[in-house]
Residue, then its C-alpha position, 0 to 999 in steps of 0.5 A: x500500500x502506497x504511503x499517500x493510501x494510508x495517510x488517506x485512512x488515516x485521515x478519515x479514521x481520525x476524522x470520524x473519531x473527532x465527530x465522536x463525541x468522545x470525552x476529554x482527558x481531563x475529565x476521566x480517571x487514570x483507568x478510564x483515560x487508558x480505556x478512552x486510549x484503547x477505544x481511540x487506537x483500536x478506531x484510528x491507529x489500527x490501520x498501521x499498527x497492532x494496538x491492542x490483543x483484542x484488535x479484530x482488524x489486521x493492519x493494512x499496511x503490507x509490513x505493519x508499524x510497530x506494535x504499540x506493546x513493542x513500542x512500550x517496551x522500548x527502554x527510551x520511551x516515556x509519556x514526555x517523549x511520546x507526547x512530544x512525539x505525536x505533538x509535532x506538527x510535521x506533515x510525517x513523522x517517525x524514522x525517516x517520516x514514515x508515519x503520516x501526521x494523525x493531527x491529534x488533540x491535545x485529550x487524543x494525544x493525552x488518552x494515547x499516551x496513557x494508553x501506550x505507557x500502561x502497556x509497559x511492563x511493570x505498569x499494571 
């Protein structure tokens, strides 16, 4: 699948998610902020990445991102990091831009970041 393809999926995966209605990270409980992460991934960042065990969907890139279990165990990786990470405002993002720019909101980035850090080992 052609990067252009999958910036196109992504684009309108986040979009549909944005018209959600979800709540904000600021009003949910650490648990409930790490749900709101999982929810959101499994609707957005499926189309890239394995987020989750109880992902129905495979990825439809041919080599699948990384996983975000493989991500979370990376050593270097911490929420400041990540946050900064999916805050940046490159149209790609990633090694060698890989990673097309989800746009998220400050309560998207802050429920993925929750997420993510929960699947670190020793976090549960």
């Amino acid at each position: 699948m052609s990067l252009s393809f999958a910036r196109m999926i992504l684009a309108s995966a986040a979009t549909v998610a944005l018209l959600a209605a979800p709540a904000r990270a600021q009003d949910l409980s650490a648990a409930d902020l790490i749900a709101a992460g999982h929810t959101f991934a499994l609707r957005v960042c499926w189309t890239c990445h394995v987020v989750a065990t109880d992902q129905t969907v495979a990825p439809i890139l041919q080599h699948p991102a990384p996983s975000f279990l493989g991500l979370a165990q990376r050593p270097d990786l911490n929420a400041k990091a990540l946050r900064n990470f999916l805050s940046t405002h490159n149209e790609t993002m990633g090694k060698a831009g890989q990673m097309p720019n989800p746009r998220l909101v400050d309560y998207q980035i802050d429920e993925v970041v929750a997420y993510i850090m929960s699947l670190k080992k020793g976090s549960r």
